[in-house]
C-alpha positions in Angstrom: 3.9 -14.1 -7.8 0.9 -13.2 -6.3 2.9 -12.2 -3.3 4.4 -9.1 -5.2 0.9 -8.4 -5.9 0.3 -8.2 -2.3 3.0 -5.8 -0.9 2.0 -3.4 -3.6 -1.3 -3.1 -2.8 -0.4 -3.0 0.9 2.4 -0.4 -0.1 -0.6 2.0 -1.8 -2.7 1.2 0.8 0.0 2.7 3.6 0.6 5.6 1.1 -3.0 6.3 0.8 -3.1 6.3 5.2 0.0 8.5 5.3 -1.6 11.0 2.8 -4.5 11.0 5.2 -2.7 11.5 7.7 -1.3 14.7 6.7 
């Protein structure tokens, strides 16, 4: 589904602002 697709790109995405964040 193109859905998963989503939430894992939205997952890295969040990843990628946490590890900014630090």
């Amino acid at each position: 589904d193109s859905r998963s697709s989503v939430v894992a790109s939205w997952k890295q995405r969040l990843n990628i602002a946490l590890s900014s964040a630090i």
